[in-house]
MARZATI-14915 format. One record per residue (C-alpha): residue in three letters; x, y, z; residue number from 1. Coordinates in pm, whole numbers. Last residue first. Layout:
N
PT  residuo       x       y       z  num
PT      ALA       X       Y       Z  NUM
...
//
This chain:
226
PT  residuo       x       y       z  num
PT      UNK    9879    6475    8315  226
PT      UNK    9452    6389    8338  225
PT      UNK    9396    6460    8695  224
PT      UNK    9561    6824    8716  223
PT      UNK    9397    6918    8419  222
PT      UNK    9052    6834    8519  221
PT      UNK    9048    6968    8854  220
PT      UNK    9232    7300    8678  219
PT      UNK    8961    7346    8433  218
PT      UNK    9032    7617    8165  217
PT      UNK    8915    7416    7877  216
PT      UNK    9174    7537    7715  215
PT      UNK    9452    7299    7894  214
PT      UNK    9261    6994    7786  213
PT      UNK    9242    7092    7433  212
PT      UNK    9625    7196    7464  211
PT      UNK    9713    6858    7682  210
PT      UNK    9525    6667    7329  209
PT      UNK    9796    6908    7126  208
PT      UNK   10097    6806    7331  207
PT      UNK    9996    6471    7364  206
PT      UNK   10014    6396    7009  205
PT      UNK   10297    6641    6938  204
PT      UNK   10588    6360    6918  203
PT      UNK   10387    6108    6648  202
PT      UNK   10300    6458    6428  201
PT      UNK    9951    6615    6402  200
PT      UNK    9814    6726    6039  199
PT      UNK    9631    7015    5947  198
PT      UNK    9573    6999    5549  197
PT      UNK    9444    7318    5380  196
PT      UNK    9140    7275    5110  195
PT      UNK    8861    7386    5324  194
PT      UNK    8952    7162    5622  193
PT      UNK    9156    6885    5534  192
PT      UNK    9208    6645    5843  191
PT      UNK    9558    6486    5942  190
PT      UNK    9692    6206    6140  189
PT      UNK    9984    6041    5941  188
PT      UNK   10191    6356    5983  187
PT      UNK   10427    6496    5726  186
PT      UNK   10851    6436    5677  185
PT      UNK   11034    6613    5424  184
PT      UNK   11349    6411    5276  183
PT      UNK   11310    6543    4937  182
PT      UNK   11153    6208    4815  181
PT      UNK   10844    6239    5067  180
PT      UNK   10791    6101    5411  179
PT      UNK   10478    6054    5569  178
PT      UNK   10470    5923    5931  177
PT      UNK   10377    5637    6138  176
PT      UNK   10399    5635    6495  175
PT      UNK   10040    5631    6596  174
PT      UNK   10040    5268    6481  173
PT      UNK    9709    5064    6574  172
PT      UNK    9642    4983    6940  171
PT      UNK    9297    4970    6856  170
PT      UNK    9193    5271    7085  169
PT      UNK    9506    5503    7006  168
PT      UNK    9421    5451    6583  167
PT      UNK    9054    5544    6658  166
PT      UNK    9174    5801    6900  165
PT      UNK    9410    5934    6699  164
PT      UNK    9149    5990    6420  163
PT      UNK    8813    6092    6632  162
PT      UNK    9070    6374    6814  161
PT      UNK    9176    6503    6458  160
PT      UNK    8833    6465    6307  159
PT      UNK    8709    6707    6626  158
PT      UNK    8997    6999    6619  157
PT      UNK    8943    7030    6241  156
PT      UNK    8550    7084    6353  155
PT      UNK    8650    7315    6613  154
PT      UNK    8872    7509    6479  153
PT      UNK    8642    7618    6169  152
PT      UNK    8398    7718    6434  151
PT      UNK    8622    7883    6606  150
PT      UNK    8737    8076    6264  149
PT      UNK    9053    8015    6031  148
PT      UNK    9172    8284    5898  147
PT      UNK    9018    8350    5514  146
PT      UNK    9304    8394    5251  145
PT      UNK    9124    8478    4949  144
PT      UNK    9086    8273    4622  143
PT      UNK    8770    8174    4598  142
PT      UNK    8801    8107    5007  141
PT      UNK    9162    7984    5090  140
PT      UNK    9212    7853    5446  139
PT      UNK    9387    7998    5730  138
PT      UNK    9589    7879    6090  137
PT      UNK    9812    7669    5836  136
PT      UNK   10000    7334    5911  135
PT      UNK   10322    7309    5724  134
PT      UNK   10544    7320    6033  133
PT      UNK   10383    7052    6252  132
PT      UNK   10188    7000    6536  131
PT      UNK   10276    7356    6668  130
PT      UNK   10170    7552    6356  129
PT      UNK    9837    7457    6417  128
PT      UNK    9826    7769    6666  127
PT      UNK    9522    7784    6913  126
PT      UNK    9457    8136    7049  125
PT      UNK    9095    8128    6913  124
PT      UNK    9063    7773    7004  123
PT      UNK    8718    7813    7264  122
PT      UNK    8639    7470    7237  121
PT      UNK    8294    7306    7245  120
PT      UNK    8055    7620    7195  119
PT      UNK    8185    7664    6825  118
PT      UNK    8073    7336    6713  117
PT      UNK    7659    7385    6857  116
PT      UNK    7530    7288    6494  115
PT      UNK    7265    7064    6598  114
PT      UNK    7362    6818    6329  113
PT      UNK    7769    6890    6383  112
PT      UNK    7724    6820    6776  111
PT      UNK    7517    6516    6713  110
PT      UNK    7781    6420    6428  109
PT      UNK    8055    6504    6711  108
PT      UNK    7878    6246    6979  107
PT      UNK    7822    5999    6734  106
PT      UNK    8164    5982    6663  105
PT      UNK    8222    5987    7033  104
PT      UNK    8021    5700    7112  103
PT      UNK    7670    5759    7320  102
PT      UNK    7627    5537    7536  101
PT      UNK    7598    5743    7866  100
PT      UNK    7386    5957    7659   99
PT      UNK    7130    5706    7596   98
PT      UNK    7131    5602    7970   97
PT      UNK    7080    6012    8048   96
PT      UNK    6764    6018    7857   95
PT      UNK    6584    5699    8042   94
PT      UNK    6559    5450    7795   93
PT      UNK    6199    5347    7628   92
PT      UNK    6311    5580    7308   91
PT      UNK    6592    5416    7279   90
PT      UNK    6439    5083    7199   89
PT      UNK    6573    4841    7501   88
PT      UNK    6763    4532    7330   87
PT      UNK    7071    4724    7366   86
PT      UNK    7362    4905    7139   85
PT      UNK    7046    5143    6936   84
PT      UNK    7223    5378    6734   83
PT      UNK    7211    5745    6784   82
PT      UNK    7204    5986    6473   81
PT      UNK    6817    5938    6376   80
PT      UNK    6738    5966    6726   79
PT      UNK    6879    6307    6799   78
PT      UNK    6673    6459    6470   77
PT      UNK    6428    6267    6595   76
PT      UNK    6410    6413    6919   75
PT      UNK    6475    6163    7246   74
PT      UNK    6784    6334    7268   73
PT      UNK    6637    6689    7326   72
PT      UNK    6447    6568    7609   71
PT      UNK    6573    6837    7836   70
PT      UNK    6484    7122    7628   69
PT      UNK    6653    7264    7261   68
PT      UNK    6844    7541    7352   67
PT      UNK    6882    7495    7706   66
PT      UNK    6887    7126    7675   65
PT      UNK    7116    7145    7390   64
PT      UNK    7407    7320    7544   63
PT      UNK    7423    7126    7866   62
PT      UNK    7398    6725    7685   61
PT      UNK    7676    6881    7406   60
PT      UNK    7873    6971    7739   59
PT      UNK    7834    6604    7874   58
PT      UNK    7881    6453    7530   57
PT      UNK    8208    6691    7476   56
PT      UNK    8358    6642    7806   55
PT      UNK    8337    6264    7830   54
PT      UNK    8527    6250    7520   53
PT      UNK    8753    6494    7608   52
PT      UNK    8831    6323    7955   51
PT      UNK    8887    5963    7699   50
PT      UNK    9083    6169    7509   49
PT      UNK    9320    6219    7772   48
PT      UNK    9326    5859    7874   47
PT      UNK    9399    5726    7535   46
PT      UNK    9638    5982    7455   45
PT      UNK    9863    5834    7716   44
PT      UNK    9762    5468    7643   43
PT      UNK    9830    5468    7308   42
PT      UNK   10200    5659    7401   41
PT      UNK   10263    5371    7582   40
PT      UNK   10139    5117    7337   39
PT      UNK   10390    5296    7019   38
PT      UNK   10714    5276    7258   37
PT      UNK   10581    4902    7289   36
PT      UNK   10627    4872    6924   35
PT      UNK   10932    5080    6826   34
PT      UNK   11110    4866    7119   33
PT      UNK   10947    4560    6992   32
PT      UNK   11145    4651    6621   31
PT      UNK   11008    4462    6307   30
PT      UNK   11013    4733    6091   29
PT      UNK   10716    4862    6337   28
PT      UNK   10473    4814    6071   27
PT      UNK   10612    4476    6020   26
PT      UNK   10580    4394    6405   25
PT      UNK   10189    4448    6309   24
PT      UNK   10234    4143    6032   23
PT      UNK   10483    3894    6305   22
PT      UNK   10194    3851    6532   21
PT      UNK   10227    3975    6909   20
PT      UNK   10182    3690    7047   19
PT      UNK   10352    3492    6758   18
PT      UNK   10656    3677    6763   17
PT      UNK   10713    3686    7122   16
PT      UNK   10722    3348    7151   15
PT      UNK   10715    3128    7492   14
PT      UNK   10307    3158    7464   13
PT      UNK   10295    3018    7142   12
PT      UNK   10543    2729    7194   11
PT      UNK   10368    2673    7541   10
PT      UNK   10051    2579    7365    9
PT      UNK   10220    2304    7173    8
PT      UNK   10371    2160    7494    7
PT      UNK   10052    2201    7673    6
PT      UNK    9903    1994    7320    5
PT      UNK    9637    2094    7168    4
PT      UNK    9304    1874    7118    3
PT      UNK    9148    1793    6804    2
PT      UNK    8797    1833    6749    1
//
């Protein structure tokens, strides 16, 4: 195999460029400053969704052991959802190491399988509007304008978290934006619910993850996250 030079090595290492690879500068037109402005605000929704993360699997873990018993994860139905991340079958692991591992999309199908959505969040008061000026707060059903419900809130609420924080997690752009020929400009992040589109814009990414946070109505929780 042939061996590097240090002199070789220190042309990497001396260039920005090639560190931090010349195609993701592209998505950034090229700018650091757009770039590093993009890592910061990674990391801030990073660590709030990582609290909302932890507070759905440990809130799914309440709900279903009253409703279904404390080995509710060990069920099939559970089972059939999880995937196995060790050399230990799941069903030889103690029931709090399988929900210590559980991912959050696996975490929201649980939640979606069981069909526990509306005890998550309590979004009644929560306004779409505020991410961006062409989200709705109401779908169309055969026609008729149908208000969103908690439920409804709460599944829109969990593909927008699972979005930013697959784009937060792998330092992917959370900057990017839509914009169309008349000038308009739309969110990257969006879910369709029932044929409306709620999207979330680059500058209201913490705003709405604080909101989630903020409803919760813990103050420990709150305080420690901002």
């Amino acid at each position: 195999m042939q061996k590097l030079s240090k002199q070789t090595l220190e042309l990497f290492d001396k260039d920005i460029i090639s560190i931090l690879s010349k195609k993701r500068l592209e998505s950034y037109e090229g700018s650091l400053e757009a770039h590093y402005k993009n890592l910061k605000l990674a990391f801030e929704a990073g660590k709030r969704i990582a609290n909302l993360e932890i507070f759905l699997r440990n809130k799914l873990d309440f709900c279903l052991k009253r409703i279904e018993g404390e080995n509710w994860i060990k069920e099939q139905k559970a089972l059939a959802i999880i995937r196995q991340k060790g050399q230990t079958p799941l069903i030889e692991l103690e029931t709090h190491q399988i929900l210590s591992g559980l991912m959050l999309g696996e975490v929201i199908e649980l939640i979606r399988a069981f069909r526990v959505e509306s005890y998550m969040f309590e979004l009644k008061n929560m306004d779409f509007k505020n991410y961006h000026w062409s989200n709705k707060n109401f779908c169309r059903i055969n026609g008729k304008r149908t208000n969103f419900s908690n439920l409804d809130k709460n599944i829109i609420v969990f593909n927008l978290i699972r979005n930013i924080r697959n784009r937060a997690f792998h330092w992917e752009n959370l900057l990017k934006i839509t914009q169309k020929e008349n000038g308009d400009i739309f969110p990257r992040i969006t879910h369709k619910e029932n044929g409306s589109t709620i999207g979330v814009m680059p500058e209201k990414i913490l705003d709405f993850l604080d909101d989630l946070i903020t409803c919760i109505g813990n103050d420990t929780l709150k305080s420690y996250v901002r």
